[in-house]
ChimeraX commands (.cxc) that place a marker at each C-alpha (Angstrom):
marker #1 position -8.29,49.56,96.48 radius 0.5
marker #1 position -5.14,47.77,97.05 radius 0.5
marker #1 position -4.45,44.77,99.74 radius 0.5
marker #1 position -1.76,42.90,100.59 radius 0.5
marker #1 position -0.82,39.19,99.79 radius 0.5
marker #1 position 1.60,37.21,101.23 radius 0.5
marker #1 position 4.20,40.52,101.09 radius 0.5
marker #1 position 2.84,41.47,97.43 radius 0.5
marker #1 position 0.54,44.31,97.06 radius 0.5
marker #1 position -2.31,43.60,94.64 radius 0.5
marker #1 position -5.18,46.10,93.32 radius 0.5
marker #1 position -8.50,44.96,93.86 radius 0.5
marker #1 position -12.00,46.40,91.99 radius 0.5
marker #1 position -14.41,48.49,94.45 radius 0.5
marker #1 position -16.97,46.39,93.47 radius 0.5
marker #1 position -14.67,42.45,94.32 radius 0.5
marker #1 position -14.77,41.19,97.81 radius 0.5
marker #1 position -11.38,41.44,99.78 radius 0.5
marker #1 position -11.17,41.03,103.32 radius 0.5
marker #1 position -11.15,44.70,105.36 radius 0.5
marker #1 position -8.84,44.08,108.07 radius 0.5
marker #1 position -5.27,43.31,105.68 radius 0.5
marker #1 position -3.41,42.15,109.20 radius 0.5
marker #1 position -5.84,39.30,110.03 radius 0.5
marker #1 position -6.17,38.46,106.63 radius 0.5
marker #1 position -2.29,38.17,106.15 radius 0.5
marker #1 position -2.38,36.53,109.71 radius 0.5
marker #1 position -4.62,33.66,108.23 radius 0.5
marker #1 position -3.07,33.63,104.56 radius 0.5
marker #1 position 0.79,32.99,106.58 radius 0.5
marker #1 position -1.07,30.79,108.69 radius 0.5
marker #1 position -2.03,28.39,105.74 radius 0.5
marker #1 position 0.90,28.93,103.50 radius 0.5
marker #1 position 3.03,28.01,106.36 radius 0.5
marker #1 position 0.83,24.38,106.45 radius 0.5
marker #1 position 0.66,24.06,102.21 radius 0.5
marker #1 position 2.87,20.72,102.54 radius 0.5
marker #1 position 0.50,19.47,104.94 radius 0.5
marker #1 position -2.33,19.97,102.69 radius 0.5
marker #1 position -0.24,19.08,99.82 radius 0.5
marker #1 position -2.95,17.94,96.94 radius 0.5
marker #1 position -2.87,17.61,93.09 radius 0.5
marker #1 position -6.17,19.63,92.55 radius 0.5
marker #1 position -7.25,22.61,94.76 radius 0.5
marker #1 position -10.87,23.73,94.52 radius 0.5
marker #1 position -11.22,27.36,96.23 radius 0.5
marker #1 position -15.09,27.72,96.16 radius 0.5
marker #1 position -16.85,31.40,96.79 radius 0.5
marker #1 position -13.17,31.73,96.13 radius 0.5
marker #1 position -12.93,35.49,95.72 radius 0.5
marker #1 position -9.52,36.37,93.65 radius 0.5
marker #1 position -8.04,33.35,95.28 radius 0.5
marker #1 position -5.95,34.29,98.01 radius 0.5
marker #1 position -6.55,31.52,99.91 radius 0.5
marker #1 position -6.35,28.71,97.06 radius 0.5
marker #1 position -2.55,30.62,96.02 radius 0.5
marker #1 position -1.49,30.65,99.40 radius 0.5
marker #1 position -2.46,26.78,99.35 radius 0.5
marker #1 position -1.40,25.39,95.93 radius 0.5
marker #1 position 1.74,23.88,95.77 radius 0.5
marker #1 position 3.87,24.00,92.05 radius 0.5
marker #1 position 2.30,21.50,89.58 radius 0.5
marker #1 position -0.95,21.16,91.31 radius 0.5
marker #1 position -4.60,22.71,89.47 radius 0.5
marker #1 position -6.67,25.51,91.07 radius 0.5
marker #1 position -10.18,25.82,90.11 radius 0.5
marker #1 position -11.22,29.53,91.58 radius 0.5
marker #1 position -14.85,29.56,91.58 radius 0.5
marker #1 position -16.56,33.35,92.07 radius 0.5
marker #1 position -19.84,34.78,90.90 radius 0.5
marker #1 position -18.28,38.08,90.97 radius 0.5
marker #1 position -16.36,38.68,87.64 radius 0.5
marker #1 position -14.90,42.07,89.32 radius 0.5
marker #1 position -11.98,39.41,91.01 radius 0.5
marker #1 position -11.11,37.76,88.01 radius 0.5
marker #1 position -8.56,40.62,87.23 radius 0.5
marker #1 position -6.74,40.61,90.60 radius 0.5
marker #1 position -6.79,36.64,89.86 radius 0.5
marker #1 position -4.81,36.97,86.78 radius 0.5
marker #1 position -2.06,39.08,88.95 radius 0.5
marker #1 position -2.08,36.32,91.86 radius 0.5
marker #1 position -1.69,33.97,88.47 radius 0.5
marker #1 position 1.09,35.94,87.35 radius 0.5
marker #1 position 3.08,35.56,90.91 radius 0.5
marker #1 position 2.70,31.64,90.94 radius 0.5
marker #1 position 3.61,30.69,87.49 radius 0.5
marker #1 position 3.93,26.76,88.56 radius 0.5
marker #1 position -0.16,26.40,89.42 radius 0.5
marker #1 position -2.43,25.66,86.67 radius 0.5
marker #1 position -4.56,27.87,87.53 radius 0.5
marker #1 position -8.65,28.62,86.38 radius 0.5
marker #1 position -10.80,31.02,87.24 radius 0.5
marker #1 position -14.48,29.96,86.87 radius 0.5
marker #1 position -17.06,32.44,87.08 radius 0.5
marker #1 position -20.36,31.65,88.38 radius 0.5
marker #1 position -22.53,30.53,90.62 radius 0.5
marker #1 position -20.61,27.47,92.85 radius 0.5
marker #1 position -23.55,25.37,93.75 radius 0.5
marker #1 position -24.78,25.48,89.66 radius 0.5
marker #1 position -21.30,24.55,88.60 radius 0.5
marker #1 position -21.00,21.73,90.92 radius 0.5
marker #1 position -23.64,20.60,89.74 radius 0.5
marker #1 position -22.42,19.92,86.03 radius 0.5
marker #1 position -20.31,17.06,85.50 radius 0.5
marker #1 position -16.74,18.97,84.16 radius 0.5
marker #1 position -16.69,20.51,87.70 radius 0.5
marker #1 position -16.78,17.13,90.12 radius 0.5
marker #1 position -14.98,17.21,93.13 radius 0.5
marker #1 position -12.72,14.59,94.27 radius 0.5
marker #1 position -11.74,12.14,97.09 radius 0.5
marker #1 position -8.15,13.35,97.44 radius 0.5
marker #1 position -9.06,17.32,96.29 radius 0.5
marker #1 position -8.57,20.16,98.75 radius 0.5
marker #1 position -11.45,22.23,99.41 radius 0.5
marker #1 position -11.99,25.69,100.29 radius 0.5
marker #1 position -15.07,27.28,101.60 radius 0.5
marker #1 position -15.20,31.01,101.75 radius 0.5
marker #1 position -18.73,32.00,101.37 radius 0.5
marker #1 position -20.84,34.93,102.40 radius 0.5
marker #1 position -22.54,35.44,105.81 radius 0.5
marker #1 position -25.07,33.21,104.39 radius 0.5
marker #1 position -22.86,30.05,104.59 radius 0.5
marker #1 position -22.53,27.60,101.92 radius 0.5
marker #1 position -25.01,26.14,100.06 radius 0.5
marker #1 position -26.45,22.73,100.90 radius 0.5
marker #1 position -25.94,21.48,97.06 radius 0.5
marker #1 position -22.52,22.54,97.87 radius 0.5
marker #1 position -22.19,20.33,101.25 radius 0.5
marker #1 position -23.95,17.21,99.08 radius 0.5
marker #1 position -21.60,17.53,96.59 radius 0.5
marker #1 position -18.61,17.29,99.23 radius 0.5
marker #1 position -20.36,14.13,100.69 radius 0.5
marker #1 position -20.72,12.60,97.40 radius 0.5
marker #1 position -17.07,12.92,96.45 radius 0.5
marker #1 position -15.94,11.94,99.56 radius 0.5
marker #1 position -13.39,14.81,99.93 radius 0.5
marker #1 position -11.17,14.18,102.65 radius 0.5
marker #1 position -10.29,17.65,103.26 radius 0.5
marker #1 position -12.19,21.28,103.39 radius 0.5
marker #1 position -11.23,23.80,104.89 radius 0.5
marker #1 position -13.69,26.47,105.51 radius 0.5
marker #1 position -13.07,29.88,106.48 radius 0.5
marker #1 position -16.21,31.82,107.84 radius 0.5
marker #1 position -17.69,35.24,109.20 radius 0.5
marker #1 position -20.33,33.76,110.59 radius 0.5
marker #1 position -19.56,30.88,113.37 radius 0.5
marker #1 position -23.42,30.26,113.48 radius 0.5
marker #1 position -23.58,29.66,110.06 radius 0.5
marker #1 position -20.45,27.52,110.32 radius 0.5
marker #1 position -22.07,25.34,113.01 radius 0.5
marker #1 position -24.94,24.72,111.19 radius 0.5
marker #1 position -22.43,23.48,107.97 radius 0.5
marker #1 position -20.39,21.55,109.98 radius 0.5
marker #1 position -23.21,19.38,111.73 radius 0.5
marker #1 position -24.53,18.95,107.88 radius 0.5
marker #1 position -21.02,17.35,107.51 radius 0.5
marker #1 position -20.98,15.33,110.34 radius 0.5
marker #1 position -23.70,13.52,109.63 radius 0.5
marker #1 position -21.40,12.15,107.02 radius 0.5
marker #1 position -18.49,11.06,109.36 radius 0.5
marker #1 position -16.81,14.12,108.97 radius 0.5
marker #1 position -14.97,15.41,111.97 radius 0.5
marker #1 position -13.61,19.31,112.68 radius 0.5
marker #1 position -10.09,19.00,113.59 radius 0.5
marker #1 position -9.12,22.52,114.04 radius 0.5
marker #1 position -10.47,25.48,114.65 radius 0.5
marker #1 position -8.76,28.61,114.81 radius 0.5
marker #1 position -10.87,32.33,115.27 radius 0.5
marker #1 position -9.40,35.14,114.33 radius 0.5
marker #1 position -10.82,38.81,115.53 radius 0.5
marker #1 position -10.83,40.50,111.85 radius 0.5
marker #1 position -13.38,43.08,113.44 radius 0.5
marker #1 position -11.52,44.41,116.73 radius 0.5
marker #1 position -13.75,45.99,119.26 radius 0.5
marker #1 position -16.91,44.11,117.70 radius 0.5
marker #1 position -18.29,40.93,118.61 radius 0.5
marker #1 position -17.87,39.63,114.81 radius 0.5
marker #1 position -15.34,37.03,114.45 radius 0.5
marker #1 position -13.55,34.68,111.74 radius 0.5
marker #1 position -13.44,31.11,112.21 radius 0.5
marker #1 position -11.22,28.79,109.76 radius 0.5
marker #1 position -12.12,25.34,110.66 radius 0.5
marker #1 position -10.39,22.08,109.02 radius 0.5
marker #1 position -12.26,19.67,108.53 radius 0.5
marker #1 position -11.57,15.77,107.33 radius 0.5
marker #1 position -13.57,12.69,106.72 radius 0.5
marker #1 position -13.67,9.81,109.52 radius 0.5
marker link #1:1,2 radius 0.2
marker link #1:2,3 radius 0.2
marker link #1:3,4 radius 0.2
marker link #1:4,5 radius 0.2
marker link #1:5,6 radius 0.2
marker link #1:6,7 radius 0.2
marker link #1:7,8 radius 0.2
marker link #1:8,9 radius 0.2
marker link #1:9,10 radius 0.2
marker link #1:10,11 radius 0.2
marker link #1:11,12 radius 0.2
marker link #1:12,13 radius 0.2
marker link #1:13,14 radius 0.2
marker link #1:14,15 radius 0.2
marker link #1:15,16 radius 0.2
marker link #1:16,17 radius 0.2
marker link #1:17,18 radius 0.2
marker link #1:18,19 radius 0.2
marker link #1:19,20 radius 0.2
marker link #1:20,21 radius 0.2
marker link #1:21,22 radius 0.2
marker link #1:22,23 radius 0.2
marker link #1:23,24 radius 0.2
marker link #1:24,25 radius 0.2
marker link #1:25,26 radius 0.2
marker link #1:26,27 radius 0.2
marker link #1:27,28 radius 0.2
marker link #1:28,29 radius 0.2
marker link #1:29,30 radius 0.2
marker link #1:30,31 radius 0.2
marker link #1:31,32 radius 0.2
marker link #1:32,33 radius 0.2
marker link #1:33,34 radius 0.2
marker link #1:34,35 radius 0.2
marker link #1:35,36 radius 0.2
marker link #1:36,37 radius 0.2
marker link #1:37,38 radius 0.2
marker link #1:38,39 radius 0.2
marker link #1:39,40 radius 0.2
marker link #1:40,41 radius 0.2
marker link #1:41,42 radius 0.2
marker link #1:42,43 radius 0.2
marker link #1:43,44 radius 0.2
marker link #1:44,45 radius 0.2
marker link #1:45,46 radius 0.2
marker link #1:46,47 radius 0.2
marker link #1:47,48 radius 0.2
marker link #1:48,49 radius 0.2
marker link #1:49,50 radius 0.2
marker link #1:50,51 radius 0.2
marker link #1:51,52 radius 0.2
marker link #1:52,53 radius 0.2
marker link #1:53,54 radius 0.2
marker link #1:54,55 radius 0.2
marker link #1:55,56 radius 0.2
marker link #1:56,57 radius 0.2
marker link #1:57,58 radius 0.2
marker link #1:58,59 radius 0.2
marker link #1:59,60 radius 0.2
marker link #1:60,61 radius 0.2
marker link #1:61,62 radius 0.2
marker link #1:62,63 radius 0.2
marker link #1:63,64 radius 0.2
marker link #1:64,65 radius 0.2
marker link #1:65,66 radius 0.2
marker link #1:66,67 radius 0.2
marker link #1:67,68 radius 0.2
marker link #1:68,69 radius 0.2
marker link #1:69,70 radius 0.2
marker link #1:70,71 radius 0.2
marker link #1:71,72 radius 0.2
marker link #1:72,73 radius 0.2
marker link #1:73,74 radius 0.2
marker link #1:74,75 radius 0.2
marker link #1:75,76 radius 0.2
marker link #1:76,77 radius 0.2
marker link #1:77,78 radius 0.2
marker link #1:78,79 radius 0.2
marker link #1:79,80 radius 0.2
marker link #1:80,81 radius 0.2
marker link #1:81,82 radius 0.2
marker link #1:82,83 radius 0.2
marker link #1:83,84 radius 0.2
marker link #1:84,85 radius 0.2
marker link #1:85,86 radius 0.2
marker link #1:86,87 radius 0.2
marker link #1:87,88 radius 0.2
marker link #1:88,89 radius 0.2
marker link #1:89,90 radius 0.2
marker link #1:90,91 radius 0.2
marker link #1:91,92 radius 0.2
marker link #1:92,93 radius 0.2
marker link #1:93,94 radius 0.2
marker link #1:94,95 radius 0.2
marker link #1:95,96 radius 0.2
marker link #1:96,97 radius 0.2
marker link #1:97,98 radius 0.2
marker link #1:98,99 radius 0.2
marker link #1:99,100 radius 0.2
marker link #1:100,101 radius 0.2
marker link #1:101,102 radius 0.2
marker link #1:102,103 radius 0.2
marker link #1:103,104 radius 0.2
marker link #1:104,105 radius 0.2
marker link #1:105,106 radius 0.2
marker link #1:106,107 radius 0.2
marker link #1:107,108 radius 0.2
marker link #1:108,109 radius 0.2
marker link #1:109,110 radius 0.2
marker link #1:110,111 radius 0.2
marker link #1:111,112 radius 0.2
marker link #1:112,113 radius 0.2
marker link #1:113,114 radius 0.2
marker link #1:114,115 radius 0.2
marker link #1:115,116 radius 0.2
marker link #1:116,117 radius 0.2
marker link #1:117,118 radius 0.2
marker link #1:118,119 radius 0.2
marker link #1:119,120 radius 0.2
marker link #1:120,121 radius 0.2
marker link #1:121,122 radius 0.2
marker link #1:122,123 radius 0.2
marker link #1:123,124 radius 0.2
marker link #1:124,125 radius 0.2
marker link #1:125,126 radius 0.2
marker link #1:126,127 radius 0.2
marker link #1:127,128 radius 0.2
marker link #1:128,129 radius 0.2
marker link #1:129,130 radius 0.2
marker link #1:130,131 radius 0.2
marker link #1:131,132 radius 0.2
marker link #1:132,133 radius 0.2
marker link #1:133,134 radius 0.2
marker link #1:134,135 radius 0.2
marker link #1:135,136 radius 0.2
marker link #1:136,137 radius 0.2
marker link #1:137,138 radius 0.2
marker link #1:138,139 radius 0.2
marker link #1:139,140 radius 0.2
marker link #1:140,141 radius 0.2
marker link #1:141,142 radius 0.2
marker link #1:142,143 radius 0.2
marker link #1:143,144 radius 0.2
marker link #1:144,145 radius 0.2
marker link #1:145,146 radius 0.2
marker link #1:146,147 radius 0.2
marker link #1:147,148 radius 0.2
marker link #1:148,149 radius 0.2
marker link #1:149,150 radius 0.2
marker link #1:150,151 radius 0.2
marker link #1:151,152 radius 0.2
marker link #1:152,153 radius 0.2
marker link #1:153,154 radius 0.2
marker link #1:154,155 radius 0.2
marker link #1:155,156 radius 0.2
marker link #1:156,157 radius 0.2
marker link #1:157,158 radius 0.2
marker link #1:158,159 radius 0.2
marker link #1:159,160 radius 0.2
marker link #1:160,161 radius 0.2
marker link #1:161,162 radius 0.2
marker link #1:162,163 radius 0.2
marker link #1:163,164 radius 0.2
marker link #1:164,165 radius 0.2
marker link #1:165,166 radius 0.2
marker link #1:166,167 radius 0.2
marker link #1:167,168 radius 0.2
marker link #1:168,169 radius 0.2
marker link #1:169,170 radius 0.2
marker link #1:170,171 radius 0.2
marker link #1:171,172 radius 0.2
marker link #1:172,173 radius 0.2
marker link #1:173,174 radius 0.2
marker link #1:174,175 radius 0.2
marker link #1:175,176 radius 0.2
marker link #1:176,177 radius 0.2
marker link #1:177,178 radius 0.2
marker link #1:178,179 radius 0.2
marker link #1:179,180 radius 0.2
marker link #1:180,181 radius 0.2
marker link #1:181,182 radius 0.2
marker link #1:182,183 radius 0.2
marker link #1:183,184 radius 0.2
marker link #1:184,185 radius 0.2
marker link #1:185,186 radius 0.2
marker link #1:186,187 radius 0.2
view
């Protein structure tokens, strides 16, 4: 299947996620590249992280993204995104994100950006603690399910951390399913 990113057509595997509606996904992928300088940071963790759209359409040249994804089906579509942005280190870590962050080579830190794309199920709470216990200042967290994104952010705000933005974007039309990309940052 092919999608689109950021004017660049890339072939994804049957079997990798990639968003189904390519218009609100480029909508939300223009959206952040448009802000990168804003969230300008040395190290970019994009966890459930897919082929990494959204951590390439968010890593500036020189800085590191980690791509963390269970699926091993995006890891090809990765090295393509790789290919177009030459001037990111970029890593793609296969496995499961909550194990990983676990281990000591894969800590978080205060001044990393992190991305949260996970599944309907929302993100793990190991994944939340290890947030909190880095201190990240910054996550943003895209989501197709606002419940489970409620529940995350109040898991996060019991650790001074405050949602700044929230934007919803209708990536199923005529359903009432909706994306929500939420910014969050620590008080």
């Amino acid at each position: 299947m092919q999608v689109e990113w950021l004017g660049h057509k890339l072939d994804v595997h049957p079997a990798s996620f990639a968003q189904i509606n390519n218009g609100s996904a480029q909508f939300i992928l223009q959206h952040l590249f448009g802000r990168r300088h804003e969230f300008h940071s040395a190290k970019v963790w994009d966890l459930y992280g897919g082929y990494g759209a959204l951590g390439f359409a968010l890593a500036l040249e020189g800085a590191k993204l980690c791509v963390v994804e269970q699926n091993s089906w995006s890891e090809n579509t990765f090295k393509k995104l790789q290919e177009l942005n030459p001037l990111v280190e970029a890593q793609f870590i296969k496995g499961d994100v909550a194990r990983l962050l676990s281990k000591s080579q894969f800590q978080l830190g205060k001044d990393d950006l992190v991305i949260l794309d996970p599944s309907r199920s929302g993100c793990h709470p190991e994944v939340l603690e290890a947030i909190v216990k880095a201190k990240t200042r910054r996550v943003l967290y895209l989501s197709c399910n606002p419940a489970r994104l409620a529940r995350d952010l109040k898991i996060l705000a019991a650790s001074a951390y405050q949602a700044k933005e929230v934007l919803p974007v209708d990536f199923f039309p005529q359903t009432p399913e909706i994306e929500v990309l939420a910014l969050v940052e620590k008080c």
